[in-house]
C-alpha positions as a printed NumPy array, in Angstrom:
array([[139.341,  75.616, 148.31 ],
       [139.948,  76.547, 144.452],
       [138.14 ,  79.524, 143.391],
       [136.129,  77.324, 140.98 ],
       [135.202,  75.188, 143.646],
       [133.739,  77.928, 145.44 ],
       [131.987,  79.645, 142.31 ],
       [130.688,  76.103, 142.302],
       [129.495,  76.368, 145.51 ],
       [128.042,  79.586, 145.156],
       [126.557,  79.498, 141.713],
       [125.697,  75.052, 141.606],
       [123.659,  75.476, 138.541],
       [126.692,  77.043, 136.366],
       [129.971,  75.043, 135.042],
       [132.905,  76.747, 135.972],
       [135.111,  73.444, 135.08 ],
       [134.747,  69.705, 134.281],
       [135.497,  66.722, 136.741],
       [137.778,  64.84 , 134.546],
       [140.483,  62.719, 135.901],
       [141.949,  62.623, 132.279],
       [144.358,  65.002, 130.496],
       [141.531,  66.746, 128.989],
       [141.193,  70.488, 128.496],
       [138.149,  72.688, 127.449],
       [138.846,  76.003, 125.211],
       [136.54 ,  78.299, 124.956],
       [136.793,  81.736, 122.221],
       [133.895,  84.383, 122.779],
       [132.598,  87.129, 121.11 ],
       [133.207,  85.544, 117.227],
       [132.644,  85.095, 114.657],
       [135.018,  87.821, 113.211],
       [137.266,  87.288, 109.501],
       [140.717,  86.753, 110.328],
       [140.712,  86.686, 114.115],
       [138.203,  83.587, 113.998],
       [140.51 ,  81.993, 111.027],
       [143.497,  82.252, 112.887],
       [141.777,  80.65 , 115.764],
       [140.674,  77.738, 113.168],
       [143.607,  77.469, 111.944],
       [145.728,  77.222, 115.376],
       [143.088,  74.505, 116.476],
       [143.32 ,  72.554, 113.741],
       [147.544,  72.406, 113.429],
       [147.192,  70.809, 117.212],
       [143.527,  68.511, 115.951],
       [142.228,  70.595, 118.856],
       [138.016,  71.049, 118.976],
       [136.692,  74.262, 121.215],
       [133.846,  75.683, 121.974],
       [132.896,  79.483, 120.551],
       [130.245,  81.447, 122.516],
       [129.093,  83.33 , 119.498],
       [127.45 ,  86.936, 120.133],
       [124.116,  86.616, 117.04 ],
       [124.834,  90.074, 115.164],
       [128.243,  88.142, 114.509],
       [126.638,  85.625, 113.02 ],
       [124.575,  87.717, 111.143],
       [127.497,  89.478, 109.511],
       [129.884,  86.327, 109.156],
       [127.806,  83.238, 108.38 ],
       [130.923,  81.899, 106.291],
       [132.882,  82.318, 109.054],
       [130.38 ,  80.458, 111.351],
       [129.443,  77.902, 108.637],
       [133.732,  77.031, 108.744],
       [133.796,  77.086, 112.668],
       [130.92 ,  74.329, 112.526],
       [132.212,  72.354, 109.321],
       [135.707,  71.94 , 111.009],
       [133.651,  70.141, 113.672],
       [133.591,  72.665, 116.744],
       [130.397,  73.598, 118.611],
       [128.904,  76.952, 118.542],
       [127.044,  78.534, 122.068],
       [125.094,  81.322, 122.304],
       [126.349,  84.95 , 123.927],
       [123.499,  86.851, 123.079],
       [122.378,  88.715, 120.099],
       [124.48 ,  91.919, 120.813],
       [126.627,  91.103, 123.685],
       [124.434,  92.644, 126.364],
       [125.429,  92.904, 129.715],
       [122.575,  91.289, 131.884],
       [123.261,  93.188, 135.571],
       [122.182,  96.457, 133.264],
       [119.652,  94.919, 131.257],
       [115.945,  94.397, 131.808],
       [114.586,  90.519, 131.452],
       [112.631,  90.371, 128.801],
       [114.727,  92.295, 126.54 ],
       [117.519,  89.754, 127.729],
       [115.478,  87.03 , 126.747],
       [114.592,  88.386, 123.94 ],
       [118.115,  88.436, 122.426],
       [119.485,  85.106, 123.616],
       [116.32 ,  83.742, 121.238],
       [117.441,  86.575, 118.855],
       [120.728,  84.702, 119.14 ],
       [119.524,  81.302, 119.092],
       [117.642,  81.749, 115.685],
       [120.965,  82.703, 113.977],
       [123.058,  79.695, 115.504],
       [120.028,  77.263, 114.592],
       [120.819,  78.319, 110.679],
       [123.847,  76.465, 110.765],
       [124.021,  74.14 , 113.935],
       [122.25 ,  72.95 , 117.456],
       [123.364,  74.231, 120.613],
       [122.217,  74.025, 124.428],
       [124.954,  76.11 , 125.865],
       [125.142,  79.504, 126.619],
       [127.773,  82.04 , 128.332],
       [126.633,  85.305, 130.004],
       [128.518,  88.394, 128.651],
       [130.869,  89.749, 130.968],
       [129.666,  86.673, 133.34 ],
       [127.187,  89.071, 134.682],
       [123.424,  87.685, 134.157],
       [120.754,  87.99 , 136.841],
       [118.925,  85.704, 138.657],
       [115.794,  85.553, 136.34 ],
       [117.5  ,  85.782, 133.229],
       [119.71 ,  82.846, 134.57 ],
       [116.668,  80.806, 135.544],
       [114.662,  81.253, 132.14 ],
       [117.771,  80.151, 130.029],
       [118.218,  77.419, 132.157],
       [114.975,  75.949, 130.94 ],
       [116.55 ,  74.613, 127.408],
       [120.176,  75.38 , 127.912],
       [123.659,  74.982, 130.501],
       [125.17 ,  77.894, 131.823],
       [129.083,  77.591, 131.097],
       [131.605,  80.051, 133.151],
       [135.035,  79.102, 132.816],
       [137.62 ,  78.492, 135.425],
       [140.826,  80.136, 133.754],
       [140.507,  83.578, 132.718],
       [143.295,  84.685, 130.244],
       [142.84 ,  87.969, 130.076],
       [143.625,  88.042, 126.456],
       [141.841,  91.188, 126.001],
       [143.215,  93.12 , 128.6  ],
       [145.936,  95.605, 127.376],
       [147.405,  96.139, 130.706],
       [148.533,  92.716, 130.848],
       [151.539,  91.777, 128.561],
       [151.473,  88.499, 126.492],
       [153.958,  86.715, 127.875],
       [152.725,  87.028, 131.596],
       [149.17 ,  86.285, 129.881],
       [150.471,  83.192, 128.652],
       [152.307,  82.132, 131.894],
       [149.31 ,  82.992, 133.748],
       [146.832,  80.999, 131.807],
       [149.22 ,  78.011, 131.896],
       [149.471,  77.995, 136.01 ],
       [145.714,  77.512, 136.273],
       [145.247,  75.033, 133.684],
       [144.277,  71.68 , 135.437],
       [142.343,  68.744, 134.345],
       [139.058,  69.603, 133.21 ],
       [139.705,  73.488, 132.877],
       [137.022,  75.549, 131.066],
       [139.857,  78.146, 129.539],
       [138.222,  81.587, 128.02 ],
       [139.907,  83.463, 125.412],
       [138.46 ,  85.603, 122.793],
       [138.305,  85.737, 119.327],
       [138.508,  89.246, 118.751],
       [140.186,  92.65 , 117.958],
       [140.723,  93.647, 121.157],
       [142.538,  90.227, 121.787],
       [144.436,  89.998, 119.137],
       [148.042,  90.98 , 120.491],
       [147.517,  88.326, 123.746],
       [146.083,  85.992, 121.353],
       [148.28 ,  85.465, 118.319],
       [150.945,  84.767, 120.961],
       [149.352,  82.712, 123.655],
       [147.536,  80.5  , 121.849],
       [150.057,  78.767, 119.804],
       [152.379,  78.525, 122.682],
       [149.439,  77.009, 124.863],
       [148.335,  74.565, 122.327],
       [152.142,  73.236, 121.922],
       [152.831,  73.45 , 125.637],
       [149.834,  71.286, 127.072],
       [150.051,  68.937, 123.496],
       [153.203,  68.109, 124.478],
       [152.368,  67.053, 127.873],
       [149.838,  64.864, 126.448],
       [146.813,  67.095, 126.708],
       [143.451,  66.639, 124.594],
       [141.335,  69.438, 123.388],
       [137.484,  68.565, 123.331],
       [134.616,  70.877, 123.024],
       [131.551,  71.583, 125.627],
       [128.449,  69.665, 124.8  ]])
């Protein structure tokens, strides 16, 4: 069974990946918006007409609305990721709550949204089931591990590729701590799976 078959399985009420037959691909950028890191992102899209989804942490927001305004104006969809990026397993409910709406208030500025990614992926059972009330939980089913410094770009990049299937929910980050897996993944990616006839649409 593939893992996100079983994470399915396990966890029914989150997405870990689309059922699409098609040649249809779902990127995902969290932690944004940030100047340049976001704008690159933007910019990469765009050069492959390529619409994502960015799980936006609130404080973010707060700093970077131009930033945010773009991501929305250039027609991608914005979810929420919390207010300051907190880490649910360690974090008690209502204060969880409260920053997902802390979140919220800053996205609906700009834009709508009914999606919303768990820091880390770690949320608890409560949390889950209150933010289930008004929005979808969306996991992902390739990890690129973008951020993680132990793991070279070009085996990042080959890695990510492998697990990409039809209907993939791929996570990267638009971040500092990215940016060296980032700047050379994603171009690559977007020109690999373009050229084998792959869309990029957002999560709605």
């Amino acid at each position: 069974m593939a893992i996100s078959k079983l994470l399915n399985t396990i966890f029914p009420k989150y997405l870990w990946k689309v059922d699409r037959d098609e040649k249809v691909i779902y990127l995902t950028f969290d932690d944004g918006p940030v100047p340049y890191y976001t704008d690159f992102v933007l910019d990469q899209l765009k050069k492959y007409n390529a619409s994502a989804t960015f799980f936006c942490v609130g404080e973010n927001i707060k700093k970077h609305p131009e930033v945010f305004q773009k991501l929305i104006n250039e027609g991608h969809y914005a979810g929420n990721h919390t207010f300051n990026h907190l880490k649910g397993w360690n974090t008690e409910n209502k204060q969880y709550i409260d920053n997902f709406l802390e979140c919220q208030l800053e996205i609906e500025k700009f834009s709508k949204s009914g999606l919303f990614r768990p820091p880390y992926g770690r949320i608890k059972k409560k949390q889950a089931e209150e933010i289930l009330k008004t929005h979808k939980i969306i996991m992902w089913s390739v990890l690129t591990r973008d951020y993680d410094s132990d793991f070279d770009a070009e085996k990042c990049l080959k890695n990510a590729i492998k697990k990409t299937e039809n209907g993939s929910i791929v996570l990267f980050h638009d971040s500092e701590k990215a940016w060296k897996n980032l700047s050379y993944v994603l171009p690559r990616y977007l020109e690999y799976f373009s050229e084998k006839g792959y869309s990029f649409e957002p999560l709605v």
